[in-house]
N, C-alpha and C positions, 0 to 999 in steps of 0.2 A: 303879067306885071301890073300893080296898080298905075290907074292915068297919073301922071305925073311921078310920079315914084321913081327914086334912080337907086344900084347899091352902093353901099357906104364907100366912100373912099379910099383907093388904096396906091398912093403912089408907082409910078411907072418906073421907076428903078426899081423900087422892089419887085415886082412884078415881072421887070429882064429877068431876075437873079433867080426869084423861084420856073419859071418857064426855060429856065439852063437846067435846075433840078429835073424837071419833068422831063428836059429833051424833047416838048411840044410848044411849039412857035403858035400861039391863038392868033385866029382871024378876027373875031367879037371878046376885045378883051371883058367888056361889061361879063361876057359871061364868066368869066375867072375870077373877076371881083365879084361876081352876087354869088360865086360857091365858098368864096373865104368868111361870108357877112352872115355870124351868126344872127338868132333870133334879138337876145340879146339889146342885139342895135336898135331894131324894130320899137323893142316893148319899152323902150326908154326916149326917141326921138320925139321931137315936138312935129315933125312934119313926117309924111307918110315913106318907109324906108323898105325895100323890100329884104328877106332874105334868104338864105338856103334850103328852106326845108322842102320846095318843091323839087331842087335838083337832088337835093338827100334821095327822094320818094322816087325819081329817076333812077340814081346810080347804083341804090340799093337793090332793083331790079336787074339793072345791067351786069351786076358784079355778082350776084347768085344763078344768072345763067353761065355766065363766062366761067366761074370758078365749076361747077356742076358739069359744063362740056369739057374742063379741060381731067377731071375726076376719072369723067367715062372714059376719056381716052388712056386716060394713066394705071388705071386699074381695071383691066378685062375681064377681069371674073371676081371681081366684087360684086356683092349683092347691093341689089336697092338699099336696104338699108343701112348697110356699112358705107355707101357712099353718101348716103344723107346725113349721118352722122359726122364722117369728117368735112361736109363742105358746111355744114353748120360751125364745127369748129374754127375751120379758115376764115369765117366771116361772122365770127361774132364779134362782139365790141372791142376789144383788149385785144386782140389780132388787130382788125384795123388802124385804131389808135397807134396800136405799133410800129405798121407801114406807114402810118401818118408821120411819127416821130424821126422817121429814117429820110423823111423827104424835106422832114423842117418846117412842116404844115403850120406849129406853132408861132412859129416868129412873122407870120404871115395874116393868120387871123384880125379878125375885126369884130371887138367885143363890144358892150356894151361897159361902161365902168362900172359896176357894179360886180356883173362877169371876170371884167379882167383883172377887178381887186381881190375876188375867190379862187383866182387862179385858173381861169377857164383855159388859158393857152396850153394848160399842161393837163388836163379834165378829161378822161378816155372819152367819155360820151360825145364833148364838144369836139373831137380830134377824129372822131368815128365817123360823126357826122357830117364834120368837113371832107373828109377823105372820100365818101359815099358822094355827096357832093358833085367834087371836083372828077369824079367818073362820070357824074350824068355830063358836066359842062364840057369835059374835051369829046363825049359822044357827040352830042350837039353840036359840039365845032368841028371836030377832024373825022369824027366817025369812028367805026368799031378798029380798025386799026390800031391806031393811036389807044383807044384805052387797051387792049389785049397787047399793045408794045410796053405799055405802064403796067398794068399788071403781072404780066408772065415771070418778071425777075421774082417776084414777093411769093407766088405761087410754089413755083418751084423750088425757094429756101424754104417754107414753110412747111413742104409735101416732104423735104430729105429729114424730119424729124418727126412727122406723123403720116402711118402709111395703113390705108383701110383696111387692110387685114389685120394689124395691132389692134385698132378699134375695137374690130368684128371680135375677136377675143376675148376680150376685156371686156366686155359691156357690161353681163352679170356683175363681175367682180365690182367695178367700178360702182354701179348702181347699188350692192350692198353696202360697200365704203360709207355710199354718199347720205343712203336711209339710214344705217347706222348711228351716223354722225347727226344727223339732222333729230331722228326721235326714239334713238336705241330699238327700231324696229328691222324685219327684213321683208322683201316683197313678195309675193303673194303669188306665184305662178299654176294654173288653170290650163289644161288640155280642153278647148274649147270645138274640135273638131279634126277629124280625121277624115282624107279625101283620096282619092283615088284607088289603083288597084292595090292588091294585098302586098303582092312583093316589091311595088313602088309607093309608099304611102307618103301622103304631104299633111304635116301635119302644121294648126293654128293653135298656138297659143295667145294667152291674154294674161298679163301682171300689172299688178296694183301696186303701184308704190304706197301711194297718200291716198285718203279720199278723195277721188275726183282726178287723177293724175292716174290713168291707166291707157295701156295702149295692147296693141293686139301684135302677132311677126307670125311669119308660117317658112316653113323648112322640111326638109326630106325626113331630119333625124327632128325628135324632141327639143335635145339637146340647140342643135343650129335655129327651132324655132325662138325657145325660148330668148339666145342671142339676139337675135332680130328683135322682140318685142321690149328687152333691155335696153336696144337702139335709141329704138321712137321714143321710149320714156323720157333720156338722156336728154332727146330733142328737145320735149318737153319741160323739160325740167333746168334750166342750164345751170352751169357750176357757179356756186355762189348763192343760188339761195336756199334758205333753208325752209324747213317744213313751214315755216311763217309767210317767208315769200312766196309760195305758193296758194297758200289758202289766202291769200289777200289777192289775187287778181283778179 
């Protein structure tokens, strides 16, 4: 925290009412208010304000192990990369924002005016980030209990509508869809090596979506490798942007 620096203010009524939502009682409310206090506030204040993005840079940690451990448990013979793939999806922005929108995260926030004349209370990115947040501060105050007792509801509704093995399916398809769509092209799959014994072979492929956007997956059949390296592309590549968004980062 900067010396002197405190986060923006956020009234103690309010603050009962969302800590009924959470169903977690803070010890250091400071730290509940510095997860609600976007940047925002910071870049506009005449004196020095701290805000959320270090707790962001915590919880976004906290919430890709937690979500990852509960994958492995949930699906025992999914492949590595069909579970990287759905926990990419559970915690991408528009997922979060979403559990953000179910807890009321908005009516909560502390914007800057500028922000909150754009509409940042209802802004996935701003709602993503507060919700990442608000996992590092109840880690730091109550510990991994408390966020895996916040968490597990949103998981679980989330997982009864996307299950790694649908994924693991779909990937190729998905991934032509999406090239398709982006530059009327399709991807590019390369048998890039062949391992082990002859009646057990494992085999490595590698596909190219875009220039620069290729990833590699390996599998018993062809077939399951190629899936896999459709995965990581997907990772790579996440839904929404198009062949532009890509070659600009």
């Amino acid at each position: 925290m900067i010396p002197g620096a405190q986060p923006a203010h956020t009234p103690d009524r309010d603050l009962d009412l969302l800590e009924g939502r959470l169903r977690t009682k803070f010890r250091r409310r400071d730290l509940l208010r510095l997860a609600l206090t976007h940047k925002s506030v910071a870049n506009e204040a005449a004196a020095p304000v701290v805000d959320n993005e270090r707790l962001e840079f915590l919880g976004d940690a906290i919430l890709g192990a937690v979500v990852a451990a509960t994958l492995y448990r949930a699906f025992p013979e999914a492949s590595e990369g069909a579970l990287t793939v759905t926990r990419a999806r559970l915690v991408r922005g528009s997922n979060l924002a979403g559990w953000a929108r179910e807890l009321g995260l908005g009516d909560y926030l502390v914007l800057g005016r500028g922000e909150a004349r754009a509409g940042g209370s209802d802004r996935d990115s701003v709602l993503a980030a507060c919700f990442e947040a608000l996992i590092g501060a109840i880690f730091l105050d109550r510990g991994q209990r408390a966020v895996l007792a916040l968490l597990e509801p949103f998981v679980k509704s989330s997982l009864r509508n996307l299950a790694a093995s649908s994924q693991s399916e779909d990937a190729k398809s998905e991934l032509q869809r999406r090239l398709q769509s982006a530059n009327g092209t399709l991807p590019t799959y390369r048998v890039v090596a062949i391992e082990g014994r002859e009646h057990e072979p494992r085999f490595t492929v590698e596909v190219e979506a875009l220039p620069g956007l290729v990833a590699r997956g390996s599998g018993r059949t062809k077939q399951a490798a190629e899936q896999e390296a459709a995965q990581r592309v997907l990772v790579l590549w996440p839904e929404g942007d198009g062949a532009g968004g890509w070659g600009a980062r």
